[in-house]
C-alpha positions in Angstrom: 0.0 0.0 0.0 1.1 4.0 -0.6 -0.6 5.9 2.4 -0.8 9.5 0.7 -3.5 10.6 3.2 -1.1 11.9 6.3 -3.2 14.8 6.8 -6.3 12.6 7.9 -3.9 10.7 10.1 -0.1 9.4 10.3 1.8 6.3 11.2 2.4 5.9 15.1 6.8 6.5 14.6 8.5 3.7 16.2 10.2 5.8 18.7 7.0 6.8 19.8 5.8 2.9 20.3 9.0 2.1 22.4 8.5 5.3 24.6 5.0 4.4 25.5 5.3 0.4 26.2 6.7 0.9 29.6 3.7 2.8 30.7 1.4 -0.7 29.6 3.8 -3.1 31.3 5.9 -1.6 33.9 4.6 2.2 35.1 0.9 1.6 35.3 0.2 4.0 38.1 -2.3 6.6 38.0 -0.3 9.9 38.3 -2.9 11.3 41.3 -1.7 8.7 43.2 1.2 9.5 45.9 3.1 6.3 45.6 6.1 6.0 43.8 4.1 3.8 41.2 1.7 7.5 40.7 4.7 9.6 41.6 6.5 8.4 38.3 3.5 8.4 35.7 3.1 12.1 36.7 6.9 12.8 36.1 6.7 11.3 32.8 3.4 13.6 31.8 5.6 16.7 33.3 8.4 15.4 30.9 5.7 15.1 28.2 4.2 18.5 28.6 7.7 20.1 28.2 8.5 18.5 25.4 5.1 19.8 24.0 5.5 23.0 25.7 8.9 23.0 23.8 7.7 22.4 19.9 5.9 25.6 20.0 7.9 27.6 22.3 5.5 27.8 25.1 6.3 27.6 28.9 5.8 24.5 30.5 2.8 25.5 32.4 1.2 26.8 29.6 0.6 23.4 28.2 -3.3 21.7 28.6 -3.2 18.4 28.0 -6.8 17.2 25.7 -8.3 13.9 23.6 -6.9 15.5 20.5 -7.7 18.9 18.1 -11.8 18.6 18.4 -11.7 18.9 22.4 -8.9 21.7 21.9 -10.8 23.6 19.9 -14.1 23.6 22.1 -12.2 24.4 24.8 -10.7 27.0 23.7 -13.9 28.5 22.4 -16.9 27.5 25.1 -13.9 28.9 27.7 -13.8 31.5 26.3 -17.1 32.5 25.5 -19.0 31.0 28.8 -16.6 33.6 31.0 -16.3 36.6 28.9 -19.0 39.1 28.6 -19.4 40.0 24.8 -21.0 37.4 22.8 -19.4 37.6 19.1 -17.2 35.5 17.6 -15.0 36.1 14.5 -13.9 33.1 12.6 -13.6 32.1 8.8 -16.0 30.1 6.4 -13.7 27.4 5.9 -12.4 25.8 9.4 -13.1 22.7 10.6 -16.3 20.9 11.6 -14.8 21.6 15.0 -14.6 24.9 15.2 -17.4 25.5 12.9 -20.0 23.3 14.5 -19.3 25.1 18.2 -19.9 28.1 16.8 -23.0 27.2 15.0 -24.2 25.8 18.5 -23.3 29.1 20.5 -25.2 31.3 17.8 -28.4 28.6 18.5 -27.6 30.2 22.4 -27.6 33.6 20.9 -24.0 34.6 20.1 -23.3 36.6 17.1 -20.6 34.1 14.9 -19.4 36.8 11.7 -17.7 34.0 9.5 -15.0 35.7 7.1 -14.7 34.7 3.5 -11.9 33.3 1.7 -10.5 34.2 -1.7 -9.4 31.7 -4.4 -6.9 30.2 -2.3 -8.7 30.2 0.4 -6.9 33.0 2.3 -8.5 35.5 4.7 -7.8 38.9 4.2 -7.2 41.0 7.8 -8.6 43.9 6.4 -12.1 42.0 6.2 -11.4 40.7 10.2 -10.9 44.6 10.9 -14.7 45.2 9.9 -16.0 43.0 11.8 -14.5 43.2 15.1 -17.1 45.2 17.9 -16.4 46.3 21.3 -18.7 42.7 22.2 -16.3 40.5 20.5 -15.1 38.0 22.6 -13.1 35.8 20.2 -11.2 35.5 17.1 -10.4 31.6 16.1 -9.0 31.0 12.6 -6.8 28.6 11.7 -3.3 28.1 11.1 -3.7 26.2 7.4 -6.3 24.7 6.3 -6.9 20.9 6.4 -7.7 20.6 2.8 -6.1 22.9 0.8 -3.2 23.4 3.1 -3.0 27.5 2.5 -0.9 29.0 5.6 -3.3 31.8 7.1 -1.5 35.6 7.8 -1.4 34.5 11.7 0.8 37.0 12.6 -0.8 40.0 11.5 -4.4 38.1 12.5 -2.5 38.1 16.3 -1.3 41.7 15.8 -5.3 43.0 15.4 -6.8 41.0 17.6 -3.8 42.0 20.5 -4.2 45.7 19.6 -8.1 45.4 19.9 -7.7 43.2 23.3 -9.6 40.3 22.0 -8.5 36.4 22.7 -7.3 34.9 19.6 -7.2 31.1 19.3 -5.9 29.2 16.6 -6.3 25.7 14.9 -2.9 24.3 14.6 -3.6 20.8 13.4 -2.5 21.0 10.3 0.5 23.3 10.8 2.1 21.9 13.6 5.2 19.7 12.1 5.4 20.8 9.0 5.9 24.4 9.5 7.8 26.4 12.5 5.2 27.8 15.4 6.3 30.6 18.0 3.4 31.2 20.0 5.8 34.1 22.2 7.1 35.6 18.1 3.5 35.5 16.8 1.6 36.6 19.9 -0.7 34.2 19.7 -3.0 32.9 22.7 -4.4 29.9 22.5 -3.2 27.2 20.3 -4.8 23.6 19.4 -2.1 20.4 18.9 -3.3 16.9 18.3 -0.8 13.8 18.7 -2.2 11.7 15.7 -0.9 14.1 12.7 2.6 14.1 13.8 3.1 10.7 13.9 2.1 10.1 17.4 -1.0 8.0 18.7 -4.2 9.2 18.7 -6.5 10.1 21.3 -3.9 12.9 22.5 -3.3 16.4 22.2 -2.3 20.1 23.6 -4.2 23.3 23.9 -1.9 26.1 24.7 -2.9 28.9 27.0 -0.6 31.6 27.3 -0.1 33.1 30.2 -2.7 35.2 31.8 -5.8 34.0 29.4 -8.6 32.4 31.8 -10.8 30.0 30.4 -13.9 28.2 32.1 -13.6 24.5 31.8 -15.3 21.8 30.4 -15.1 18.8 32.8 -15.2 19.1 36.3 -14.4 16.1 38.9 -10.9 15.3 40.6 -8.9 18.7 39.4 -6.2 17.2 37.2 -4.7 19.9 34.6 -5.0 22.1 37.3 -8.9 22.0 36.9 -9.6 22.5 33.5 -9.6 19.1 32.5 -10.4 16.7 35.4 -10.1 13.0 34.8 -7.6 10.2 35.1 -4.6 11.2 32.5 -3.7 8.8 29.6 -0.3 8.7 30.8 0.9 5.9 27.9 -0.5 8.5 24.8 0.6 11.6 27.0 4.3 10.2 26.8 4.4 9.1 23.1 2.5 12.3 22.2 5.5 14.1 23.8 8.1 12.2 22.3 6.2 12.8 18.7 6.7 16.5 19.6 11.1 15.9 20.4 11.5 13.3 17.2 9.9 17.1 15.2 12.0 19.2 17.1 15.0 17.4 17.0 15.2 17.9 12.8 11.9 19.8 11.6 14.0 21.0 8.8 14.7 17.7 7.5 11.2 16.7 7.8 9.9 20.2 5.6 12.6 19.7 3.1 11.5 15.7 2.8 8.1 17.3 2.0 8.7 19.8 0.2 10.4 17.6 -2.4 8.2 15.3 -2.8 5.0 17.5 -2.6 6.8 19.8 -5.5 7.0 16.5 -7.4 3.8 15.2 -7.2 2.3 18.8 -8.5 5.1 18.8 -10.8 3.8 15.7 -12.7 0.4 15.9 -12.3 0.1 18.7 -13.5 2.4 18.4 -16.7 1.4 15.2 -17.3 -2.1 15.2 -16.8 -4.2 17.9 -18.4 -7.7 20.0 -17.5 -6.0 19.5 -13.5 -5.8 22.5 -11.7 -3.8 22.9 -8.0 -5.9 23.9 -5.4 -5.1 26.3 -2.2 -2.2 29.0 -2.0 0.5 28.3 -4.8 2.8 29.6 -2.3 1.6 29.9 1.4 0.9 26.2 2.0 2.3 23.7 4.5 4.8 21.3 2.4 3.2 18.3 2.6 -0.5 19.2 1.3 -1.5 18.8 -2.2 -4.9 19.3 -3.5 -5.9 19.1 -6.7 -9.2 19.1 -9.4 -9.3 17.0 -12.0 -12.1 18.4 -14.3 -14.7 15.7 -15.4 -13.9 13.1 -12.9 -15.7 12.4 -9.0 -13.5 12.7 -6.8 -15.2 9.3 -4.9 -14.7 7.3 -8.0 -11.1 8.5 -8.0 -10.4 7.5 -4.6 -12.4 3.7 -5.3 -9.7 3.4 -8.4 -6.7 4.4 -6.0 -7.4 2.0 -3.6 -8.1 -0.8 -5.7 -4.8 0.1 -7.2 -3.4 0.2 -3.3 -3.4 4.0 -3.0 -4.9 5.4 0.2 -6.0 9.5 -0.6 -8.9 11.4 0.8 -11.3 14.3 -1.5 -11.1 16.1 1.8 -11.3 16.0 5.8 -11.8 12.6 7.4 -14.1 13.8 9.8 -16.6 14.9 6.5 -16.2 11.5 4.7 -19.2 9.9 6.9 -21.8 11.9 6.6 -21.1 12.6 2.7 -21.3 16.5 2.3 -19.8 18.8 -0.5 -16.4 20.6 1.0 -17.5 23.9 2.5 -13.6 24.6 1.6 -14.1 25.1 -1.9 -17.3 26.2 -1.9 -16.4 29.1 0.2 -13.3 29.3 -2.1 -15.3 30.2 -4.8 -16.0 26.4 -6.7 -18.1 25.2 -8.6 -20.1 21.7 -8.3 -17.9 20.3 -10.8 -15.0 21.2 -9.5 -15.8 20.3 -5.8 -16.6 16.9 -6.7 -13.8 16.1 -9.3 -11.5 17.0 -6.0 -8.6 14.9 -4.9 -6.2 15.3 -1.6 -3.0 13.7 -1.5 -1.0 14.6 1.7 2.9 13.1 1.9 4.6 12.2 5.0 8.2 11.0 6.7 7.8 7.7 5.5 6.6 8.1 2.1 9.7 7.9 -0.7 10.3 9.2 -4.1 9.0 5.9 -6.0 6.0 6.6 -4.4 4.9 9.7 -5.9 6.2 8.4 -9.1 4.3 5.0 -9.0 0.5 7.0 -7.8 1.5 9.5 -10.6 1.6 6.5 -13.0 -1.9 5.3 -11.2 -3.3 8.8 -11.7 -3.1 9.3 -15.1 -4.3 5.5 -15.9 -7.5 6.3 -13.4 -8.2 9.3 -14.8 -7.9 8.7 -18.5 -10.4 5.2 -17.7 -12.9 7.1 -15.7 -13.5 10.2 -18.5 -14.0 8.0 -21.3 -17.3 7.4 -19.7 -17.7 10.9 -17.5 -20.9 13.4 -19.1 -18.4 15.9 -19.2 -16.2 14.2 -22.4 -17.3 16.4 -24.9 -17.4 19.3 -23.1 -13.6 19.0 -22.6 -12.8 17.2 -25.1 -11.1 14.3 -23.4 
């Protein structure tokens, strides 16, 4: 099999595995415990956390440990919201499901959500966040790059408005994190969402950073672990391999871009010289390394993804979390497609283990698919294929 669909979810590394075994066999306690079976899962969540805490330049403390991205993300935004006294939020029409859905359900309560729109590439201009922002908002949560297309959102300056404006400003970081350097101090930002599973670490784990001085309401309230603000017994096992996902990045993040970079710039490369009517989708520029997303006029994306796999290519048309419950990408909508091009859609997203005959072998795949499946598509004469 060629797994080309790291962005929905990555191979555990086996660093990680070994890092975590001990804490099945041997240090089983529950770190709330003051023995020194408890006493040494909590040292290895500390060590965890600052290993975390180091990835994006955050302090140790600032570091909330969470299930993964989805809880992040509603953290960050019910604890904001349920403590603050203004009741807008400014966010952007193509986030996730778990930002966007949140939202939708605190508007239902009666908070104004203003949801900014996109260009072509699906970038969000700042001067369009400026309009909306009103002495009752609360929040501003946009991403760091999108999950489909992969553009790279203008963070910085995003941080820089909401700062000057003294508003909370929380971004996704799913996507980003790994394959694209994050200062949270550098880019002023304040809260932060990390999950485990897309850098090669188990799933079931992540981080929500909280910079100093930003209080937030929790969501679960019992025995007072994470300092209260997310009681329950830790997952000490994922906690540790979660961390040590965050030191194997650290350690050589350059490598890892430069590994993607090449062979994300030779996938588009070939596709889109050797395969014609394809367009590249997202930023041509601003876009973490690893994502490509492309359209392949005249063909479903679906159909394209049934070929790949029967040829023993794993790709997505999109976020994983979507695929269930079948619905066009609100991505390129809001970017500006049209039905045809939404559905001939096609994600292919590289990681650390993928290898240069890999891209070359599902390029070969592609353009055999694609030439078999518009010889019968309604759209052959209007392209001519």
């Amino acid at each position: 099999m060629i797994y080309l669909d790291n962005a929905a979810s990555t191979p555990v590394h086996e660093k990680v595995i070994e890092e975590m075994l001990p804490y099945f066999r041997e240090q089983y306690g529950n770190p709330s415990s003051i023995h020194r079976h408890g006493r040494l899962a909590n040292t290895a969540i500390q060590n965890a956390r600052k290993r975390i805490a180091a990835l994006v330049n955050a302090d140790i403390n600032e570091i909330l440990i969470t299930s993964g991205g989805t809880e992040s993300n509603n953290t960050a935004i019910y604890g904001i919201s349920s403590q603050s006294k203004g009741k807008h939020i400014i966010t952007s029409s193509i986030e996730h499901d778990a930002i966007l859905e949140p939202c939708k359900h605190l508007e239902k309560e009666g908070y104004r959500i203003s949801f900014l729109p996109v260009d072509q590439y699906g970038f969000v201009n700042p001067e369009d966040l400026k309009k909306e922002i009103s002495d009752d908002t609360c929040l501003i949560t946009i991403m760091y790059a999108n999950n489909e297309v992969g553009t790279i959102q203008p963070i910085k300056e995003i941080a820089k408005i909401a700062r000057e404006k003294n508003i909370i400003f929380h971004t996704d970081a799913v996507q980003a994190v790994g394959k694209t350097p994050i200062d949270v101090k550098e880019f002023g930002i304040d809260l932060l969402s990390i999950s485990s599973h897309k850098i090669n670490g188990p799933k079931g784990v992540g981080a929500l950073y909280i910079k100093n001085g930003v209080k937030i309401s929790p969501l679960m309230l019992g025995g007072g672990q994470e300092r209260g603000l997310r009681s329950g017994t830790e997952n000490v096992a994922s906690i540790v391999g979660f961390g040590m996902a965050c030191k194997l990045i650290k350690d050589d993040v350059n490598e890892k871009m430069a590994h993607f970079k090449k062979l994300s710039t030779r996938l588009i490369s070939r596709v889109l010289s050797e395969i014609p009517s394809t367009t590249l989708n997202g930023h041509p520029d601003m876009r973490i390394p690893n994502n490509t997303h492309f359209t392949f006029l005249g063909v479903s994306g679906e159909d394209l993804i049934i070929k790949l796999d029967e040829n023993k290519i794993s790709a997505s048309t999109g976020s994983a979390c979507s695929v269930k419950i079948q619905k066009a990408s609100h991505v390129l909508k809001a970017m500006g497609f049209s039905h045809e091009q939404v559905t001939g859609s096609l994600r292919l997203t590289v990681g650390i283990t993928n290898t240069e005959q890999e891209i070359d072998e599902t390029v070969d795949v592609l353009k055999k698919v694609v030439k078999e499946l518009r010889a019968v598509s309604p759209y052959k004469s209007k392209y001519n294929f």
